[in-house]
N, C-alpha and C positions, 0 to 999 in steps of 0.2 A: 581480584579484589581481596582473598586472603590473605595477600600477601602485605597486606599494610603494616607498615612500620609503627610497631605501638609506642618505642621509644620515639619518634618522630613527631606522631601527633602528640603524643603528650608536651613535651618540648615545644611545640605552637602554641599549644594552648596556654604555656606557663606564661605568656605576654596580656597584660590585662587589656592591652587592646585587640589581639586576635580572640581574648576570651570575649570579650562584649560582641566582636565580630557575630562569632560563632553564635551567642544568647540572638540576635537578631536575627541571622539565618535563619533556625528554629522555628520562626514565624513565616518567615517569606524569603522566598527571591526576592534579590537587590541589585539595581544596578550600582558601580561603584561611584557614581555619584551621588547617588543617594546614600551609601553609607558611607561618605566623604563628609558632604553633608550632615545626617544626623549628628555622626559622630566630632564633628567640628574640628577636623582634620582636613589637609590640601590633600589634595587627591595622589601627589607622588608618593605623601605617607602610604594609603589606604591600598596604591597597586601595592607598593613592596608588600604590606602584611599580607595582600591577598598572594600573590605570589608565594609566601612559606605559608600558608593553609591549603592552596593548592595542589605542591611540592608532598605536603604529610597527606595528600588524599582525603582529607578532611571535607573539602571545596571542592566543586567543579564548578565552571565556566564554560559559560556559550556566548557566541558573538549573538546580539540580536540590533542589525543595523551597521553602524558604525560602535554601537556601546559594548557594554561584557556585564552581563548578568550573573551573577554568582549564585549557587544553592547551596545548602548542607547535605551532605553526601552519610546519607543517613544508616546505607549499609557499613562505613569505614567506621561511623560513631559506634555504631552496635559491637561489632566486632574489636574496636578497642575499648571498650566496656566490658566486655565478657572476657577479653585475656586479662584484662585487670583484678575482675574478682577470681579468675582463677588464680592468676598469680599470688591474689592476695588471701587466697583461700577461704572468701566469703563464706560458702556453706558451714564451714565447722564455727562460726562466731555463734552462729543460731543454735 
């Protein structure tokens, strides 16, 4: 899992529709009809995006049935949060 690509997810995320993905993750598993659904998107849109949220390790998926449940992969969020303030050298702003 360290090994995530922080240029990757970041690059997903710049899509405002993987960003609102991602803000609903946050809250819960979804299956992709459901966030087809809320998002009032056909569902070939909502696999593709899950597909590159997936791909940056952002997302994981489980089959439960026939469906694909999606979660926020909450150690890959953290860990490209913390190379970003490194990067960005947050502590010396303070």
């Amino acid at each position: 899992m360290d090994n995530i690509d922080v240029y990757e997810a970041i690059r997903a995320l710049y899509d405002p529709i993987r960003f609102e993905i991602v803000k609903m993750l946050q809250k819960r598993d979804m299956y992709g009809a459901e966030l087809a659904a809320t998002l009032i998107l056909p569902e070939p849109t909502v696999s593709y995006q899950m597909r590159i949220l997936c791909e940056s390790e952002l997302v994981s998926s489980r089959k439960e049935g026939r469906r694909k449940i999606y979660s926020l992969n909450s150690e890959s969020a953290r860990i490209m949060v913390e190379t970003l303030a490194e990067y960005l050298n947050v502590d010396s702003i303070y």
